[in-house]
N, C-alpha and C positions, 0 to 999 in steps of 0.2 A: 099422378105423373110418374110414368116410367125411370126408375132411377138411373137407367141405360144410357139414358140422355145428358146424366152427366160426367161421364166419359166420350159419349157421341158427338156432345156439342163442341168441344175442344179440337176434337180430331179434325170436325169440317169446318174447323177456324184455323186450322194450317195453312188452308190456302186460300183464306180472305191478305192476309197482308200481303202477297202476293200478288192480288189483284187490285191493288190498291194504288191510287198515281205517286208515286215514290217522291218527287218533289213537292207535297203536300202531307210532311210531318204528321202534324195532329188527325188527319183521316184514317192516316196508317194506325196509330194509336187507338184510334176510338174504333176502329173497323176491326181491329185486333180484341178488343176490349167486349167487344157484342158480345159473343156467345159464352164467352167464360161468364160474365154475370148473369146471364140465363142460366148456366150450368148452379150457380151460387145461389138464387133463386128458388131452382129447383130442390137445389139441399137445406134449404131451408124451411122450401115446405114440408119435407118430411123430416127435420129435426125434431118436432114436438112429439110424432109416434114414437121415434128413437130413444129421445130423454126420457120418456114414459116407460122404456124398456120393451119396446118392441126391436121386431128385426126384420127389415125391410129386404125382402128379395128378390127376384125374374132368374127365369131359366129359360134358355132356349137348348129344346133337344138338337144337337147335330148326330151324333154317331151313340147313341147310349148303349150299345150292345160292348162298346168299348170303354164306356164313362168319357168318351168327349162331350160334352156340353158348355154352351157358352152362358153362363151364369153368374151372376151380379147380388150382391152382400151386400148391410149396407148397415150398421150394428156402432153400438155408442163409438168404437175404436175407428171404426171407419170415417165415422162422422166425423170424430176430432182433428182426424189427418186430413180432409175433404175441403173443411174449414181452414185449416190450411195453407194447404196447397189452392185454393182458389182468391180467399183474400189475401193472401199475398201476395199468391200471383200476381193481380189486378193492380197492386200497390205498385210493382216492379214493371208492370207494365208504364204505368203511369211517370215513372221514376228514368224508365231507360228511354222514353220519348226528349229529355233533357241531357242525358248523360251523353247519347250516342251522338258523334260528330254527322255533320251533313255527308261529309265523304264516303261515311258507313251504309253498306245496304239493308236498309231498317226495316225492311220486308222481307228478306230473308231474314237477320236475326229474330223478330217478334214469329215465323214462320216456325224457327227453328225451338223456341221457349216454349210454344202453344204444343207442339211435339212432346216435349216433356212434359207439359204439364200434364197432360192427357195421358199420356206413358203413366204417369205418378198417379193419378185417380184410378187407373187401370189397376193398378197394383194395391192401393186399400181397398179397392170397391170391387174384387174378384171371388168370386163365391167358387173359384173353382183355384185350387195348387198351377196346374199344368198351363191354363189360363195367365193366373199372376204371374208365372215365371217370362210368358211370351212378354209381358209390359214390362216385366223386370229389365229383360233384354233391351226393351226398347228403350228402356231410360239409358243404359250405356252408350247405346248407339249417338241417341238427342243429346246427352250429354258429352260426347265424343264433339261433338258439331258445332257445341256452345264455345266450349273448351278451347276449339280449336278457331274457332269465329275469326281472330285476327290471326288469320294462315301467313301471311308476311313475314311474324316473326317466328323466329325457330322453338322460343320458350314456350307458345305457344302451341306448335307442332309435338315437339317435345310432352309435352302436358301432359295433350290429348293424347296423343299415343301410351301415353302411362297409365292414366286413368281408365283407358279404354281395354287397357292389357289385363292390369289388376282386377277389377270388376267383371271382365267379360270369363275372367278364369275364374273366379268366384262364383259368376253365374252357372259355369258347365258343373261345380260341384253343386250348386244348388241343385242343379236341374236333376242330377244321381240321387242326390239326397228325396228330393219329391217322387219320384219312381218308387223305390225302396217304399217307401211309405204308403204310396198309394199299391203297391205289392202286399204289405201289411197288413193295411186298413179294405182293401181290396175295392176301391174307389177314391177317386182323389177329388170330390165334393167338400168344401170345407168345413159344411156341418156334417159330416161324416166324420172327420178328420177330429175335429175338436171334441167330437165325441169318445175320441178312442183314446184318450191320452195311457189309461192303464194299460192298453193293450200295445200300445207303442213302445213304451215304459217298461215292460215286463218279456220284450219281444228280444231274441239272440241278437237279432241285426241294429237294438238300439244304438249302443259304441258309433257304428258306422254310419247309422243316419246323424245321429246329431251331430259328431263331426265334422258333415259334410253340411248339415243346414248351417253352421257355425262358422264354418268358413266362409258360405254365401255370405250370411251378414253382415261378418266383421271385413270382409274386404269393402262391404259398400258403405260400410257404415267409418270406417279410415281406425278400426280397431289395431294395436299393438299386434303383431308386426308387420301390419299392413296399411300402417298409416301415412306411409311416405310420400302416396300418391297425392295426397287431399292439397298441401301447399304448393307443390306442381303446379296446382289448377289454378291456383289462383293466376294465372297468366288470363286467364280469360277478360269478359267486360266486368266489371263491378257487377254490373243487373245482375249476370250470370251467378258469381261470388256469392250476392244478398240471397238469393235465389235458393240454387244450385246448393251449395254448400254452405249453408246456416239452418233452412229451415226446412228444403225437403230429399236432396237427390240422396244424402250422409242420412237424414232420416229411415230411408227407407230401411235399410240393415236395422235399424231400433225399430222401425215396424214391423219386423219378421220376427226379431226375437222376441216381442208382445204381444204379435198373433200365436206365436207356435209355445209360448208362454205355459197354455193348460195342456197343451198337451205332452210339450219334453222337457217341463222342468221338476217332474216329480222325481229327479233320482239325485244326488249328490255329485255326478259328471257334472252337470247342469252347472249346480251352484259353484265348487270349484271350478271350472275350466272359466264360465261366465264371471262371475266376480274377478279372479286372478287378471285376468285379459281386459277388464273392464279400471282395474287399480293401478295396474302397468300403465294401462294409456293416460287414465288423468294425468297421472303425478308427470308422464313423459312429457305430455301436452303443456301442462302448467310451467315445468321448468321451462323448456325449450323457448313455448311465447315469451318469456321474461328476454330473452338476446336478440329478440329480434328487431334490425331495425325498419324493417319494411313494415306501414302500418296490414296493410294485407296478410303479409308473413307472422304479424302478431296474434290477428285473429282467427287465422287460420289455424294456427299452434293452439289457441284458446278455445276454437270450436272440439278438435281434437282431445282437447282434456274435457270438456264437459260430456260429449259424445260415449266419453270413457267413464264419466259421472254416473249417467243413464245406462248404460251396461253396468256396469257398480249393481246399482239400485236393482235393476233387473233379474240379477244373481245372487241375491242376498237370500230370498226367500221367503221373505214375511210380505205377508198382504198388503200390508202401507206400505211397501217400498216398492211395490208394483205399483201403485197409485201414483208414490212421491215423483216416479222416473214419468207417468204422464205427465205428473204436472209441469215438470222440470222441460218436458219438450216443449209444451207451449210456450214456457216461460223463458225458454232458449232461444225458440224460433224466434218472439217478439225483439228481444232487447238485441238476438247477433243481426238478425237483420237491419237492425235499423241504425248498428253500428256498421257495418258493411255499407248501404249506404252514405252513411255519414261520410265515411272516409273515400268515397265516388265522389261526394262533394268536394273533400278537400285536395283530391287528385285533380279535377275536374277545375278547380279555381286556382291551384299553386304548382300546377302541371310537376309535382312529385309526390312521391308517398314514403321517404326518405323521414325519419324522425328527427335525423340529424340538423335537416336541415329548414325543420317547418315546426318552428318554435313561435310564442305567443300570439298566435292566431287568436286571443279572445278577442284583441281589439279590431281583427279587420274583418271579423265573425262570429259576433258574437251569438245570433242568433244560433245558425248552425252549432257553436261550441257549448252551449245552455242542452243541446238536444242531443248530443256526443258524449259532454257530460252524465248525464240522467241515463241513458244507457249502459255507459259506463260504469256507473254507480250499480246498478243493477246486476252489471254483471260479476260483480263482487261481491254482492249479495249485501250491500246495506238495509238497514230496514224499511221500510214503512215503500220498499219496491216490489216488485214480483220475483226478483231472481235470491230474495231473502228469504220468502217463506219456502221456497221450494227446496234451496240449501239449508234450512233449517230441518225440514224434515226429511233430509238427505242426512246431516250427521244426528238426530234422532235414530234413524233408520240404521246406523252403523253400529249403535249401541248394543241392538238388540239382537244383531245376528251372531250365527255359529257356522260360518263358511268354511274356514281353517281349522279349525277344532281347537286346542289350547293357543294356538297363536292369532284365534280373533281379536286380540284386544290391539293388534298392530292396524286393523282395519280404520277405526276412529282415530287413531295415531297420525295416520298416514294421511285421512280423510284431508283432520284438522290445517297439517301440512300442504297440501292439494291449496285447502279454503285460503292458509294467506299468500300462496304464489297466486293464485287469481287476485287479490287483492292488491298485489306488487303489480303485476303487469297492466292492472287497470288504473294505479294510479298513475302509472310512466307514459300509457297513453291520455291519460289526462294531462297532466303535469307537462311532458317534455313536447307535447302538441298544442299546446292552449296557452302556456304560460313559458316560461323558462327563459326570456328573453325575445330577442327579435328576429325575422325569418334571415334565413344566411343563404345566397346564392339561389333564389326562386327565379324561375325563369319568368313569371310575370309575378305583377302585385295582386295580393287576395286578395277577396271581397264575396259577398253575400254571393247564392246562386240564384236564378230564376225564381221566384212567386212557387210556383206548380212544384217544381223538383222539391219544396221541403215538404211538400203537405206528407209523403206517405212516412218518411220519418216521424213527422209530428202524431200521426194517427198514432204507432207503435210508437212512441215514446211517450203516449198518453196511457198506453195500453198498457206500458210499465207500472205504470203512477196508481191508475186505477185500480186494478189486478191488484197491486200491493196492497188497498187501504181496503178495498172491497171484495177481497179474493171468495170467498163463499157465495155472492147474488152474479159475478159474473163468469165465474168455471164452475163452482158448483156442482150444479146437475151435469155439467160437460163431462166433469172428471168422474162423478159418479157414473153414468152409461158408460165410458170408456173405462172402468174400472171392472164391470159386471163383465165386460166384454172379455178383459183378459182374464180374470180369477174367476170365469166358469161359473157366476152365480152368487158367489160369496162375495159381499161386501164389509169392509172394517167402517168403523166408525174415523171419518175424515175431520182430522182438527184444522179446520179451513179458517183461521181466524190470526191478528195483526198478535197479541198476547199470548204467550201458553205459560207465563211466569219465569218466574225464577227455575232453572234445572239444566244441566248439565248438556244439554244442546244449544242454548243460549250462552255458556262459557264459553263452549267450542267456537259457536262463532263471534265472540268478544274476541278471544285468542286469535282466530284465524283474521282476525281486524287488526288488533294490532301486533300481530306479526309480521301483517302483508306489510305496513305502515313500517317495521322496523328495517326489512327485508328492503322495501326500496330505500329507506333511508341509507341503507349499507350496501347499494346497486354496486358500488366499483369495485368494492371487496370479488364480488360474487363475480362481476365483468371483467376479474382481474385472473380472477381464478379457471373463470371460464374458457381464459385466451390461453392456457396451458392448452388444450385442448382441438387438434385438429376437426376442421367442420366438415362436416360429411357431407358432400353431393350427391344426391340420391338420384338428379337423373344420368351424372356419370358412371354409379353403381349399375344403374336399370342398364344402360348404355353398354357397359361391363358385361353385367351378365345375359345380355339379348344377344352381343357378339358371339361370345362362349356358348351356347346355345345354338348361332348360325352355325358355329364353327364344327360343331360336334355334328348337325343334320348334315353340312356338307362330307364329312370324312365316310357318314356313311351312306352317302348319297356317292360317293365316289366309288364303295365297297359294290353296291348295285346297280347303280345306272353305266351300263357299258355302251350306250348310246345307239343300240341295235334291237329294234324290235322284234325279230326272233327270238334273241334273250330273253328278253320278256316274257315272250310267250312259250317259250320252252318252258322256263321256271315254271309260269301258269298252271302249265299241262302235267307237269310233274305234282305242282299238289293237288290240283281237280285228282289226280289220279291217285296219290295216297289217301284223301279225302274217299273217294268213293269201291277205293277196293274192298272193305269188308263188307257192304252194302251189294258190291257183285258179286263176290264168292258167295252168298246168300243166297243169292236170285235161281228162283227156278226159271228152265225157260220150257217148263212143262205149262202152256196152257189151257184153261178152262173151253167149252163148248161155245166159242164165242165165233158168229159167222163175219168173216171176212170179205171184204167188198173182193168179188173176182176180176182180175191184170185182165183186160183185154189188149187187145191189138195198140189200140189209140195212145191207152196210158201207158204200153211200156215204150212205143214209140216215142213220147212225151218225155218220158224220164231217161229215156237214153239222150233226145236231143239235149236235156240239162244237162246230163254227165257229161256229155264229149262239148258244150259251152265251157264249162266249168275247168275242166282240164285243159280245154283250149286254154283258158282265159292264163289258168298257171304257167303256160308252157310257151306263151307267149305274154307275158308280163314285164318284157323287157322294153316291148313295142305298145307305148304305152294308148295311142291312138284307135290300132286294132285292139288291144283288150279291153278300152273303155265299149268297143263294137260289141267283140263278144260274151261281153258280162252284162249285157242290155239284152243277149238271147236268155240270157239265164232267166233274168226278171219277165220278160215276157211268157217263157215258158210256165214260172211258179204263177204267173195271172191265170195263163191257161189250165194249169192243174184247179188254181181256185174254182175257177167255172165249171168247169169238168165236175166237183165236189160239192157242186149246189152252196158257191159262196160270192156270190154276185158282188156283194157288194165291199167283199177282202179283192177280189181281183179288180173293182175298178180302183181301189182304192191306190194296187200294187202294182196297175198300167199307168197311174197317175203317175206316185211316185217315180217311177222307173223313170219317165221322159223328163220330170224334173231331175231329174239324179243325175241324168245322161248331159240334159243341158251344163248343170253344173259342176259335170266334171269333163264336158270340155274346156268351159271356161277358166276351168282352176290349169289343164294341163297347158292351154295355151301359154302361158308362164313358166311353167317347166321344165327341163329340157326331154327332148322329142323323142330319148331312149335311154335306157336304163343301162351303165355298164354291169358288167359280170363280178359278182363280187364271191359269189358264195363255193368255197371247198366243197371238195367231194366228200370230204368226214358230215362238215353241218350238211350236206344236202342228204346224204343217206340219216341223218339226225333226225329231218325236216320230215322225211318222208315215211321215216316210223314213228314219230310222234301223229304226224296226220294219221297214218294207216292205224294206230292203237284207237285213235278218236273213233275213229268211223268205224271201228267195231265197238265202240263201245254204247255211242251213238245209236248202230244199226240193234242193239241187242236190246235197250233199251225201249226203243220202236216198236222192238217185235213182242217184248212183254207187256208194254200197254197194248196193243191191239190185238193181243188173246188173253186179257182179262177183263172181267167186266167193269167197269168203274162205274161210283156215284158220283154225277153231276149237278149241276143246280141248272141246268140248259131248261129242266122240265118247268122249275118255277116261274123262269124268264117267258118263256114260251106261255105258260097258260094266264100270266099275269101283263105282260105286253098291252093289250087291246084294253084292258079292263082298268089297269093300274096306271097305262100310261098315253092311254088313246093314240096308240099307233101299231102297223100291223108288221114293219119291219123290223123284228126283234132286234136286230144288231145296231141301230138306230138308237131305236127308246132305251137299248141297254145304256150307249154313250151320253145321252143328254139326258137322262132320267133316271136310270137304278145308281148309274155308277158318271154319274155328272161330274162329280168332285174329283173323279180320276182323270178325268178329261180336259176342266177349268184347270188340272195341277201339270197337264200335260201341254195346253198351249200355253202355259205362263212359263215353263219352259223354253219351249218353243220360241218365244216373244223375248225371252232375256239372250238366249243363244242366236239370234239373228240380231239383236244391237250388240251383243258381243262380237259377232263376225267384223257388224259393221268398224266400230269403231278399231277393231285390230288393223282391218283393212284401211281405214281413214286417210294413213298418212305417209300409205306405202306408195314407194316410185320406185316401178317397175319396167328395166327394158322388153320392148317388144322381139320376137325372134324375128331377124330382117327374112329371115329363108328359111324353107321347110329341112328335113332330114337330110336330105337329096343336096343341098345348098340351092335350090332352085327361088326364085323370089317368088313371096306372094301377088297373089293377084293384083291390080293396082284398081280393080272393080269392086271393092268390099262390098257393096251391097248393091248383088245383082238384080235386072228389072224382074225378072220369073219370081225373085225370093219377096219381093217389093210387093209384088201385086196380089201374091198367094197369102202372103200374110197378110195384107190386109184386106182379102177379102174374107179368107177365116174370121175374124175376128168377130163382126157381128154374131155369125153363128156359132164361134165358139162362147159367146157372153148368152147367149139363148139357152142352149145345152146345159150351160153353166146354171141359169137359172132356172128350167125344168129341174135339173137333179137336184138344184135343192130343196124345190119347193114340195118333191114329189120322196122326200129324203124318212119324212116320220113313217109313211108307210109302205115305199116300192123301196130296190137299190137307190141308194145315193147320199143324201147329206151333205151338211156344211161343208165338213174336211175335204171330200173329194169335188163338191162345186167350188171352193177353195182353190186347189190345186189348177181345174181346168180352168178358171180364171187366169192364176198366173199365168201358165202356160201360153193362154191366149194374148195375155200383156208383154209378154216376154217375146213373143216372136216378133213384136211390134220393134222391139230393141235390136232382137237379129236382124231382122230385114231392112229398117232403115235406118239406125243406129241411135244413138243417145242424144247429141245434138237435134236431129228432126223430132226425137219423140218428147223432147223439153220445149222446146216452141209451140209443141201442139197439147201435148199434154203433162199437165203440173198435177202430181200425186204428193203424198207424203207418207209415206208408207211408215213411219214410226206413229203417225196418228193414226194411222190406217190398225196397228198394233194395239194402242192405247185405246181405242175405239171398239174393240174388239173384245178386250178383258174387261172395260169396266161395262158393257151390256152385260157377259157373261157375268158379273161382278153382280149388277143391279138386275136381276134376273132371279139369281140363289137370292141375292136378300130380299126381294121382295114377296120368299112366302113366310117370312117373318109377322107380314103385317097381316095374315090369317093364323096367328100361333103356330105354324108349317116349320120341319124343321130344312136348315138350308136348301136350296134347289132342289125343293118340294114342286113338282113342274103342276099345272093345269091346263085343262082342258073340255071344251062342250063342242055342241051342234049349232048350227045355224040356222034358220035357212031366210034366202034374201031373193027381192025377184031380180028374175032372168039366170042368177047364178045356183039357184038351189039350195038344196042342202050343201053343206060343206064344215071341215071341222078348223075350230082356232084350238089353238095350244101354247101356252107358253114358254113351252120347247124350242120354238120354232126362233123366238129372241135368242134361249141361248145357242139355238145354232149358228143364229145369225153371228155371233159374239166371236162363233168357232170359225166361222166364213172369211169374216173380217181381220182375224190375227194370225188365219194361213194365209191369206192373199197379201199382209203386210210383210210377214216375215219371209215367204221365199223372195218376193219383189224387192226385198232391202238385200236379199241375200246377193241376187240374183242381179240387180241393177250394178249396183256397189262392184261385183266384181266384170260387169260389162261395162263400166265407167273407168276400169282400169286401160283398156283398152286405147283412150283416146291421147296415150301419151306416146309421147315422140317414136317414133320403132327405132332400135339399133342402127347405126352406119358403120362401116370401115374406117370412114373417114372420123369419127369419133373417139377411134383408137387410140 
């Protein structure tokens, strides 16, 4: 089974909860739930290769003459994070079906988690850098969306916006940093990549690259001093929290710095910068959760100081402490998640999460508080749990390193320190939540929650228990494969076991027990001390410095936007032309023996009618009616040069264009006023007119040296490979939906987003009508005359004929989608001229945004489907027929994606096009309205 599919299956489970009947909870859940445990399934079946020490791959070629390919990994480290991010997911699936009120749109939120989660498998299971960084993105984006789920409140808005800002500026340094590297390594393949760690390592540009991958991780990972973001988020849903920020989205930055592990930790940058950053954050983390009284805000603070634990470990440099920091993410993911839920529950039953005021809840839950507990415990690291052995050979692991040089022995110092501030704040959320007295001011009375809501707590809170007493039969081999995966081959001997004696990391953690134990006993001291202390708001800080920021773009937004686009384009013309002066004085305009097409009669007749359009059109650009007249000869004339130069199928394309162009910019000036006053000096007009006159010599000189020299083109390739390569005889054709497809699919997706962009600007504009032309003369009171009525519609069949001859006749004569596109609109569009918007609604309902969506995912499902011949994207085919009565005759698979290209020019000029002839049906101007 292709491991592709476990990323693919997540992706097309987006838009199952979506289609799911929203007043039927549990559907939404389990319709949600399908494809991720097939994805889980899947990874399961090839767990066994993996734990064996294999490394499961696919590669699909898209562009390899560039190193684009789309290519999937899938190696003990993947596998761990896969496991994961899918059983948990699964759990949080399970878990947010109970949490989320009925009010909530629970098809969009499970919509929006299944985005991520698929984002996040994207990101371990990428066999290519340039690859993982596109998933990288997308988790900010899904996590943008989680984040922000309850848009209502501002904390919420706020968050997201934080989270989204840190992380996606984090990303654009990744994405420098991945460049750099694959500039280095000279492919950005991951096993390329992890093979070169010496050459990385030993490379001028290392300083810079690791920098820049350091920042990626530690902004996503909520690393010192970019941690501020992470308790922001807790604004979101719990599922999100248990999710999101405990087990996978904060993970990811710890999975980059243990994939990129063999290759950029061979130098001393590494270990100092990594450790430093990694010691900061705990001890930050560990204090701060100690004052908080939001139980959210506790764990958040606490996820923060472990997240810094695991970077700790990662920057140490010794082989088991690369080991310790995997073990330490399992064993983090398990117990923060299922304390994040826990405290969903107790939000969820005492509608606060206030410590102050939600005291000795054992008695009116006790179940829940037994399994809050047990996590708790864990996360303190008592024994005979999972989050004990992992911290145990976490301060093991501080013994043995040499990161600071004489001042390492403050690492285990510090460590110790770290261990009983976690100890403190997990007994406070035991203690001052479970016990301490009676609830004070809850807006309802507690009680157990639904049957189903506890099970996925219970799973991980077993997973605690067991892991602890059995840590060797069940991570084992897990950690082992994810251990070869980060140290490149070498494996230390893993003491995976409940005893290691008596010795000096066992004092540590006795100490860091009872100190945490002293530490809360002496909370007020500490809460006393702490309220000298102003608290910092960090999204009034963000809030701060996002202003200071606006404020500084606008001063210089003021220095250059003079609100004149001549301005603009003077500046323009002044650097095109500093830009290109040495490149001129260079220029021979001595040419080679190259024969020149001979000026007859016809073409200079032709080019003079453009020039004197053209200078019309400037010279009457006041009158805005005539010049949209005269700059429609222009365009006619550059069709007629087409033809004239044996380019059939640029001139239909450019007489297409043209009448679309001219429709829509009568329609835009009907709106506008009906002449242009006189604004321009005689200084800017002689300005105006030697900046154009420089152009058009330099323009004409440029013209005259390509066409007296010989150049190489690739037209010869195109040309003898056409028929053969691409089963069609119109070169200009097969170029478009076959050599150069992906330029074409990247230019109607364009296309398709800048025509619902039109749309929706125009949405919700109300616009008076001009009551009288220039003249004050009133319009016609006949808008739509019988000659205009019956001509259009009697075009119309024959313009939908035409329309369909050119394209059917498009892979091998003049024509194709784009311009049978075109004359479709055109022929729908007159339908609107001639009898207006109202008659063409009663008779005919389109929807031209499906008309768009309809058009890209052919084109979409077209390139993918030469995948399933190992083809790389819009890989096109094509054979012969022959059938009776009709012959021979040829199919091609081309002919879908044109169709693809047909369907999202006829949506987007018709959305263009409608849209601003639906403006029209609003009241016209009166006097009397004066």
């Amino acid at each position: 089974m292709n491991i592709a599919w476990i990323i693919v299956l997540p992706l097309l489970g987006v838009i199952a909860p979506l289609l799911a009947n929203p007043t039927r909870r549990n559907q939404v859940a389990w319709i949600t739930a399908v494809l991720p445990f097939a994805a889980l399934l899947i990874t399961l079946y090839h767990a066994p290769a993996i734990l064996a020490g294999e490394v499961v791959q696919q590669t699909w070629y898209w562009i390899p003459q560039i190193g684009l390919t789309l290519s999937f990994r899938m190696d003990g480290l993947a596998l761990l994070f896969t496991l994961l991010i899918l059983g948990i997911g699964l759990l949080i699936i399970l878990y947010a079906r109970y949490y989320l009120s009925s009010k909530d749109p629970m098809g969009r939120f499970y919509s929006y988690l299944i985005l991520f989660m698929a984002a996040m498998l994207g990101i371990v299971n990428s066999g290519n850098l340039l690859q993982m960084w596109a998933f990288w993105e997308l988790t900010s984006i899904s996590s943008f969306l989680l984040i922000g789920f309850w848009s209502s409140t501002g904390k919420a808005r706020k968050g997201a916006r934080m989270a989204l800002t840190i992380t996606g500026a984090g990303g654009l340094a990744l994405l420098a940093g991945i460049l750099l590297i694959g500039k280095v390594v000279g492919s950005l393949e991951l096993e390329a990549v992890l093979n070169s760690g010496r050459l990385l390592v030993e490379h001028q540009w290392y300083p810079v690259i690791l920098a820049l991958v350091l920042i990626g991780a530690f902004t996503k990972s909520a690393q010192f001093p970019f941690h501020f973001w992470l308790p922001h988020a807790m604004s979101a849903p719990t599922p999100v929290s248990a999710y999101l920020h405990s087990a996978t989205m904060v993970k990811a930055g710890i999975f980059l710095l243990a994939r990129m592990f063999p290759v950029l930790s061979g130098h001393d940058a590494w270990f100092v910068t990594v450790s430093l950053v990694g010691l900061a954050t705990l001890l930050l983390g560990a204090y701060t959760a100690l004052f908080k009284h939001d139980l959210k805000g506790l764990l958040a603070y606490s996820t923060i100081s472990h997240l810094g634990l695991i970077t700790l470990l990662l920057g140490m440099g010794t082989e088991l402490a690369a080991v310790a920091a995997l073990f330490h993410i399992v064993n983090h993911a398990v117990f923060k998640a299922s304390l994040f839920m826990g405290v969903g529950i107790i939000d969820h039953e005492t509608g606060t999460r206030d410590m102050r005021q939600i005291n000795g809840l054992f008695k009116y839950m006790p179940h829940t508080a037994v399994l809050c507990i047990v996590a708790a415990l864990s996360m303190a690291g008592v024994p005979l749990l999972n989050g004990f052995l992992s911290k145990e050979m976490f301060f093991a692991e501080t013994l043995e390193q040499s990161a600071i040089g004489a001042l390492s022995w403050l690492i285990p110092l510090l460590a110790t320190i770290a261990g009983a501030l976690s100890v403190a704040y997990s007994l406070r959320f035991i203690h001052d939540v479970f016990f301490n007295g009676e609830p004070k001011g809850l807006k309802k009375t507690p009680h157990e929650p639904p049957r189903y809501m506890r099970i996925p707590v219970e799973v991980l809170v077993a997973l605690c228990i067991l892991v602890g007493i059995f840590p060797a039969l069940l991570v084992g081999d897990l950690l082992k494969s994810a251990g070869v995966a980060v140290l490149g081959g070498t494996l230390p001997y893993i003491p995976l076991y409940i005893w290691h004696g008596f010795n000096l990391p066992l004092l540590m953690s006795a100490l860091a027990l009872a100190g945490g134990i002293g530490i809360y006993a002496r909370r007020k001291v500490l809460f006393q001390f702490q309220s000298h202390f102003k608290e910092v708001d960090a999204n009034e800080r963000f809030d701060a410095w996002l202003y200071q920021v606006i404020t500084f773009i606008r001063r210089i937004e003021a220095l250059i936007d003079k609100r004149s686009l001549q301005y603009y384009l003077a500046w323009l013309s002044v650097a095109l032309l500093i830009l290109l002066a040495a490149p001129l004085l260079n220029l021979s305009l001595v040419g080679d023996n190259v024969v020149i097409t001979p000026l007859t009669a016809e073409v200079w007749a032709g080019t003079a009618l453009i020039a004197i359009a053209a200078l019309a059109t400037v010279v009457n650009n006041r009158r805005r009616l005539f010049a949209a007249l005269l700059i429609s000869i222009v365009g006619l004339g550059v069709s007629l040069a087409f033809a004239r130069f044996s380019a059939p199928d640029l001139a239909l394309t450019q007489i297409s264009v043209e009448v679309i162009t001219t429709i829509l910019l009568l329609l835009a000036l009907f709106f506008l006023p009906q002449t242009t006053p006189k604004e321009s000096k005689p200084g800017r007009l002689l300005r105006d007119i030697g900046l154009a006159g420089i152009f058009g010599g330099i323009m004409a000189t440029l013209t005259y040296a390509m066409l007296t020299r010989p150049i190489e083109t690739i037209s010869d390739y195109f040309l003898a490979n056409s028929k053969t390569g691409g089963g069609g005889t119109n070169v200009v054709n097969v170029i478009l939906v076959d050599f150069r497809g992906f330029d074409t699919f990247g230019e109607i997706t364009v296309l398709g987003i800048a025509a619902l962009g039109i749309y929706k600007l125009t949405a919700g504009m109300r616009l008076f009508l001009p009551a009288t032309n220039e003249d004050g003369l009133p319009w016609s009171r006949d808008k739509y005359p019988l000659i205009l009525k019956q001509v259009s519609q009697s075009i119309l069949p024959l313009a939908l004929l035409i329309s369909a001859y050119i394209f059917l006749r498009g892979h091998n004569l003049p024509g194709g989608g784009f311009i049978a596109g075109l004359i479709t609109a055109i022929a729908i569009v007159q339908q609107y001229i001639g009898h207006g918007n109202d008659w063409i609604q009663k008779r005919f309902y389109a929807n031209y945004v499906g008309f768009i969506a309809a058009g890209l995912s052919i084109a979409l499902l077209t390139g993918l489907g030469s995948w399933l011949w190992q083809k790389p994207f819009l890989t096109s085919w094509f054979d012969y027929f022959t059938w009776p009565v009709f012959g021979k005759f040829e199919l091609a698979s081309a002919m879908l994606f044109d169709l693809g290209v047909y369907l999202t020019v006829v949506g987007a000029a018709m959305l263009i096009l409608a849209k601003l002839g639906q403006l029209t049906v609003v009241e016209p101007y009166s006097e009397k309205e004066d």
